[in-house]
C-alpha positions as semicolon CSV with decimal commas, in nm:
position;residue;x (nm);y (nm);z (nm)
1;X;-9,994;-2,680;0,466
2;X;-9,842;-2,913;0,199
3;X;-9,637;-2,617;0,075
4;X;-9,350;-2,500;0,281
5;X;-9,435;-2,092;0,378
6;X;-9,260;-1,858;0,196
7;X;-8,977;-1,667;0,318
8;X;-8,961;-1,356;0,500
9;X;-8,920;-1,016;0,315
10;X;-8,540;-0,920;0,254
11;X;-8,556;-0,624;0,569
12;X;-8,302;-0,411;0,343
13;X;-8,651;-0,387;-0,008
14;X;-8,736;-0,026;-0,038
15;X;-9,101;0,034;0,110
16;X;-9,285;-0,011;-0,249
17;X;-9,114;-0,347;-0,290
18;X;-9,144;-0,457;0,091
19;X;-9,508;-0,422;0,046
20;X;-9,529;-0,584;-0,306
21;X;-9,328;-0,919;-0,125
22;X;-9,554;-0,932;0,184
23;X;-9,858;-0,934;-0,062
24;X;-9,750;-1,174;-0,277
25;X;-9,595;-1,362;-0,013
26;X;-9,927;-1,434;0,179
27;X;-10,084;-1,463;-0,149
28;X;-9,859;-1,744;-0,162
29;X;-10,024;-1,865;0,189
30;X;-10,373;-1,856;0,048
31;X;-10,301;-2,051;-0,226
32;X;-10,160;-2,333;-0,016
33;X;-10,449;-2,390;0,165
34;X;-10,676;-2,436;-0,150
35;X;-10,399;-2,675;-0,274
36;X;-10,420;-2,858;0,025
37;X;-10,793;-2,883;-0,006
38;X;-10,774;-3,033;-0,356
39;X;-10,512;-3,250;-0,294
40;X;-10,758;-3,389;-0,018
41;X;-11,001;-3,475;-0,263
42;X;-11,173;-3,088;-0,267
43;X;-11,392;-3,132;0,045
44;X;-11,384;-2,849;0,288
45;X;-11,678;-2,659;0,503
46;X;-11,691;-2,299;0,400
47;X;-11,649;-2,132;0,725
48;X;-11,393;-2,302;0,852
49;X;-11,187;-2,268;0,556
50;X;-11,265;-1,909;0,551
51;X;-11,111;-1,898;0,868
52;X;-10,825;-2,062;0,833
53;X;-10,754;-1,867;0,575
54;X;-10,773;-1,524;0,735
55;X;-10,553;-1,694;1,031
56;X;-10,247;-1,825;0,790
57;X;-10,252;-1,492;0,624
58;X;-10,247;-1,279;0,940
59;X;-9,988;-1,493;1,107
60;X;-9,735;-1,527;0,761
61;X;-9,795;-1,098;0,739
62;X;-9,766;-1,002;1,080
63;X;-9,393;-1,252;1,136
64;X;-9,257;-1,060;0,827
65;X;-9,351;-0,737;0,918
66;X;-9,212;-0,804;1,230
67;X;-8,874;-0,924;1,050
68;X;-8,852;-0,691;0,772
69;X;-8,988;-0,358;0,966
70;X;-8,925;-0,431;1,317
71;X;-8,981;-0,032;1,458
72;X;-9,356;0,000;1,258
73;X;-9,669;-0,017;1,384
74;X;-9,946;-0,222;1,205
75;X;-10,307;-0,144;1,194
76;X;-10,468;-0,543;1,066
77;X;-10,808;-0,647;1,040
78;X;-10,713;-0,978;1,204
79;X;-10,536;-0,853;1,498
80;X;-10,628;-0,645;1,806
81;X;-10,608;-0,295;1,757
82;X;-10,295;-0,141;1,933
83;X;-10,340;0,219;1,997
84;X;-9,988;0,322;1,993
85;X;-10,045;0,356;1,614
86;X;-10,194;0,685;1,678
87;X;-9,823;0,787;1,803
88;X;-9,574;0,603;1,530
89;X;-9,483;0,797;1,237
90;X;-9,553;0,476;0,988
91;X;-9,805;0,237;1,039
92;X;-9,881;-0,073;0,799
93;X;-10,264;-0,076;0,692
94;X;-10,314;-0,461;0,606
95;X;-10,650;-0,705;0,497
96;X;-10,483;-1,062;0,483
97;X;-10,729;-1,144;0,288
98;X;-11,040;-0,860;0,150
99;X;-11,298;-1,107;0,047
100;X;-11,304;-1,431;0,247
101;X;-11,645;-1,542;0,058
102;X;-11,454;-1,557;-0,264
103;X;-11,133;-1,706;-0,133
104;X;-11,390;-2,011;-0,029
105;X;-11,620;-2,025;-0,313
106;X;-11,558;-2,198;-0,686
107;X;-11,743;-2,088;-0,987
108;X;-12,075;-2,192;-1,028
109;X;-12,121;-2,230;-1,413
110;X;-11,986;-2,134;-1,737
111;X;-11,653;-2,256;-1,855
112;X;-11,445;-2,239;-1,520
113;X;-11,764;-2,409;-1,363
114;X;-11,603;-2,616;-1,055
115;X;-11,293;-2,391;-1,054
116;X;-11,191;-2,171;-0,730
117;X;-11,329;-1,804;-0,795
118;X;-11,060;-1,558;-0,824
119;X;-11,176;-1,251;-0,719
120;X;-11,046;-1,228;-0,362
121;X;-10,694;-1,019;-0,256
122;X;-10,459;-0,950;-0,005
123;X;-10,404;-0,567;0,078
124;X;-10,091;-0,387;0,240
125;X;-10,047;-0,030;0,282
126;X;-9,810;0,156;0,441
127;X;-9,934;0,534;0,595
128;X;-9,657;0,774;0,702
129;X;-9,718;1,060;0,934
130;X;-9,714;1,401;0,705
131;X;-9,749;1,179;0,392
132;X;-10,037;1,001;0,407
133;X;-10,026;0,606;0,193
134;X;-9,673;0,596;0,076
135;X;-9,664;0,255;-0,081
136;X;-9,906;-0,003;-0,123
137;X;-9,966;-0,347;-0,303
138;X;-10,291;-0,512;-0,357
139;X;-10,206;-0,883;-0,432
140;X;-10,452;-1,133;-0,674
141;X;-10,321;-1,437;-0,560
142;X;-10,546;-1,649;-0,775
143;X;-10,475;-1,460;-1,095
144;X;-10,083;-1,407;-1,021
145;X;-10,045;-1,018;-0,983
146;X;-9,968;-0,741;-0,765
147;X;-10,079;-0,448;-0,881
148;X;-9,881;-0,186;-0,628
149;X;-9,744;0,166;-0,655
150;X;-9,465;0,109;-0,803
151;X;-9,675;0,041;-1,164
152;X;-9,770;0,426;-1,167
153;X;-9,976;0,452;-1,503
154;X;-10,211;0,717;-1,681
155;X;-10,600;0,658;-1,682
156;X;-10,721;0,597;-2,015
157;X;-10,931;0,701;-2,270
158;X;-11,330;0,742;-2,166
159;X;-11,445;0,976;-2,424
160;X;-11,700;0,747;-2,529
161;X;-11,844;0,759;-2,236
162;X;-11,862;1,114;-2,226
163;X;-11,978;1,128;-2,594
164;X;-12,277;0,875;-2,486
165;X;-12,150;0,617;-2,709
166;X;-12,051;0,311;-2,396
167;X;-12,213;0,327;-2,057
168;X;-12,006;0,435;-1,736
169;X;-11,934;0,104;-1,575
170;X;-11,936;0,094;-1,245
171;X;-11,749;-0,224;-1,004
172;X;-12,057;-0,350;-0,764
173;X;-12,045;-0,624;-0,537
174;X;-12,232;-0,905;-0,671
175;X;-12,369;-0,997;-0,346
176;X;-12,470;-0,663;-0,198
177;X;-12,535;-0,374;-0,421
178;X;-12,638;-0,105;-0,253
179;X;-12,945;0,066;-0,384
180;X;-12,856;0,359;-0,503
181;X;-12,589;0,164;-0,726
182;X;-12,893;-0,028;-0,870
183;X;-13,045;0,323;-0,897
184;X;-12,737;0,440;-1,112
185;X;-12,808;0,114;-1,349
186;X;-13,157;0,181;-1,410
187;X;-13,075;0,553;-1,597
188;X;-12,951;0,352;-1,873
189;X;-12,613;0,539;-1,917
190;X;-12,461;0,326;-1,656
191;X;-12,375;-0,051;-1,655
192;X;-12,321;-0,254;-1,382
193;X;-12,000;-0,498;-1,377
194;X;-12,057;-0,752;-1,045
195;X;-11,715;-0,885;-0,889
196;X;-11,575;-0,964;-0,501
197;X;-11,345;-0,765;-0,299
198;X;-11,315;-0,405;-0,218
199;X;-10,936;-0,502;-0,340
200;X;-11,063;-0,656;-0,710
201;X;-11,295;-0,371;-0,736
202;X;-11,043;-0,054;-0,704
203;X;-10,766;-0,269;-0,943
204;X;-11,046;-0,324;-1,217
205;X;-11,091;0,069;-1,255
206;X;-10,699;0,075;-1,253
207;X;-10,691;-0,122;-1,544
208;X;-10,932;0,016;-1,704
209;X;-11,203;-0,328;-1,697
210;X;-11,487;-0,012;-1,521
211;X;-11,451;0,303;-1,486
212;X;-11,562;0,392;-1,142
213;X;-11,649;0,232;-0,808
214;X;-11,833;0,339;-0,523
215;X;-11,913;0,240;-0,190
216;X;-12,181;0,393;0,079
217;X;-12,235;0,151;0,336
218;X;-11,884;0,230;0,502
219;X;-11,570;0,020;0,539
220;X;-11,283;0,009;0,756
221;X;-10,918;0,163;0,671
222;X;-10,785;-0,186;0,557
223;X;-11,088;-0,248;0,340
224;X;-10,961;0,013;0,118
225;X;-10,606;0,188;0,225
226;X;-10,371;-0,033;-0,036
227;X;-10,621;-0,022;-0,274
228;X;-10,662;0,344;-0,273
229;X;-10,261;0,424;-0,263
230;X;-10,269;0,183;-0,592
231;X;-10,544;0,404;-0,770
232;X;-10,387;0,694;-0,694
233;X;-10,064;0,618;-0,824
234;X;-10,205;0,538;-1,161
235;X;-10,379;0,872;-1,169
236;X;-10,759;0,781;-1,059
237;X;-10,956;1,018;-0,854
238;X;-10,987;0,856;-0,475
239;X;-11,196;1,031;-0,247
240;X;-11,537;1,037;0,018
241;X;-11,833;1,034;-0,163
242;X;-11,804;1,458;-0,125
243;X;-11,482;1,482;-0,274
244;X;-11,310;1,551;0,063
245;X;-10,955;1,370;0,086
246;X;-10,972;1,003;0,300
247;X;-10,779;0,989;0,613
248;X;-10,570;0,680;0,745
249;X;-10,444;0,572;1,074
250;X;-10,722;0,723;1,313
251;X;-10,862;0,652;1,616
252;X;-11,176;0,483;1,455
253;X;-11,042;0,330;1,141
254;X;-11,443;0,318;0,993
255;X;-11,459;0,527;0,680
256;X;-11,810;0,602;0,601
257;X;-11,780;0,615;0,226
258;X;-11,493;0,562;-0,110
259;X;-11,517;0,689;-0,433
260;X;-11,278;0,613;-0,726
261;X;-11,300;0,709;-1,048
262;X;-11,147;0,802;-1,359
263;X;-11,037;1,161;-1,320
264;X;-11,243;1,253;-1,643
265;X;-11,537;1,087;-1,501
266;X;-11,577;1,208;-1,179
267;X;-11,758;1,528;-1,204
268;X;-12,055;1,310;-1,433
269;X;-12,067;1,042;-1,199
270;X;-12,132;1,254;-0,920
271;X;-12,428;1,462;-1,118
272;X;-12,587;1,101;-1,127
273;X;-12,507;1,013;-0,813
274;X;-12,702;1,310;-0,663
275;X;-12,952;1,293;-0,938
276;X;-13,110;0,914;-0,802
277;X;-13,045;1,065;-0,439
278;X;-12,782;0,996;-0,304
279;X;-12,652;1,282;-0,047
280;X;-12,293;1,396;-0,184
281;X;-12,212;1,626;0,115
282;X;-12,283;1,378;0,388
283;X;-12,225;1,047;0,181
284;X;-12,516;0,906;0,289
285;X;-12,695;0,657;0,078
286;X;-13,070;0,707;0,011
């Protein structure tokens, strides 16, 4: 890259801020590779760039948790799975970079037309044994913030949505909406807000741009683990589809389903969740 790397983590941050450096630290990364790309006249070939992103991140996260937390164990999308995880008492949960499409695609029209999308993010968790997701960052590297757990924060108001006077929005991907999501949209009561990552889609209910999001078709533990620890600091409801708490750091890190929500919301969404089919007790989409 044209920009040096950032530095390693300080190894003596506090857990919350370790994780807020590393994601804004291979945030950092990812931009450097779309500068280099523009400063070489804005060229590139999707999947290739897609990859090389994934590979800077991965490397730049994985040297500075080795620096900065030397004794943990990491659980990454981009790296082998070690299965002495299942043994260590902390284990980081990363995604160097939830939503490679978006990380390698500009905007097609409107204002920003020609402009790199923003909607892509760089997740870091860390899961301690008896404790669950301790601390957790989701980094935006294209809009310059890291939402993490150490912002806390108190959902806000939705009693117009429970008075019927807005629709429930709901985060969907704006590639692949499942049905039953499309389902949701057709009642009426419920509108549809399309955006990228797993990552973008928990921090939009965080601050407040939906008020829900929900996923079916399974994900894996980094898809969703800093996102979730996030959400839950700032008071949102983050389950399975059932209601049953999500579990992090086991053997197969595939978690069928996610639900987050606005704590006031939750019970109504999952009336219309079950009342266009979808199968609350075993998650299961229709």
């Amino acid at each position: 890259m044209s920009e040096p790397s950032p530095t390693y983590p300080d190894r003596t941050l506090s857990d919350a801020d370790l994780a807020v450096a590393l994601a804004d630290g291979a945030g950092a990364v990812l931009r450097g590779l779309r500068a280099d790309v523009d400063a070489a006249g804005g060229d590139f070939e999707a999947r290739a760039f897609k990859d090389a992103g994934d590979a800077a991140s991965q490397e730049w996260l994985a040297a500075a948790l080795a620096h900065a937390r030397p004794d943990d164990a990491v659980l990454s999308e981009e790296a082998k799975d070690d299965a002495s995880r299942l043994d260590a008492d902390r284990v980081w949960i990363i995604d160097p970079l939830d939503g490679t499409r978006e990380f390698a695609e500009r905007q097609a029209d409107g204002e920003r037309a020609g402009d790199w999308r923003d909607d892509f993010a760089v997740h870091v968790a860390l899961w301690q044994r008896g404790q669950g997701l301790t601390a957790g960052a989701v980094g935006l590297p294209a809009r310059g913030a890291v939402p993490s757990t150490r912002d806390g924060g108190t959902p806000g108001d939705v009693g117009d949505v429970l008075a019927g006077r807005r629709p429930l929005r709901i985060a969907a991907s704006r590639s692949r909406p499942p049905a039953f999501v499309s389902d949701l949209a057709a009642r009426g009561d419920v509108e549809l807000v399309p955006m990228g990552s797993a990552g973008v889609k928990v921090v939009s209910v965080v601050d407040g741009t939906v008020d829900a999001y929900v996923h079916g078709g399974g994900q894996y533990e980094w898809d969703s683990a800093a996102p979730v620890a996030v959400a839950v600091a700032a008071g949102l409801d983050c389950t399975r589809l059932d209601g049953t708490p999500l579990e992090y750091n086991r053997q197969d890190p595939w978690l069928p389903d996610l639900f987050v929500c606005h704590p006031a919301l939750a019970s109504h969404l999952r009336a219309a969740l079950t009342e266009v089919g979808v199968d609350i007790k075993e998650g299961a989409q229709p």
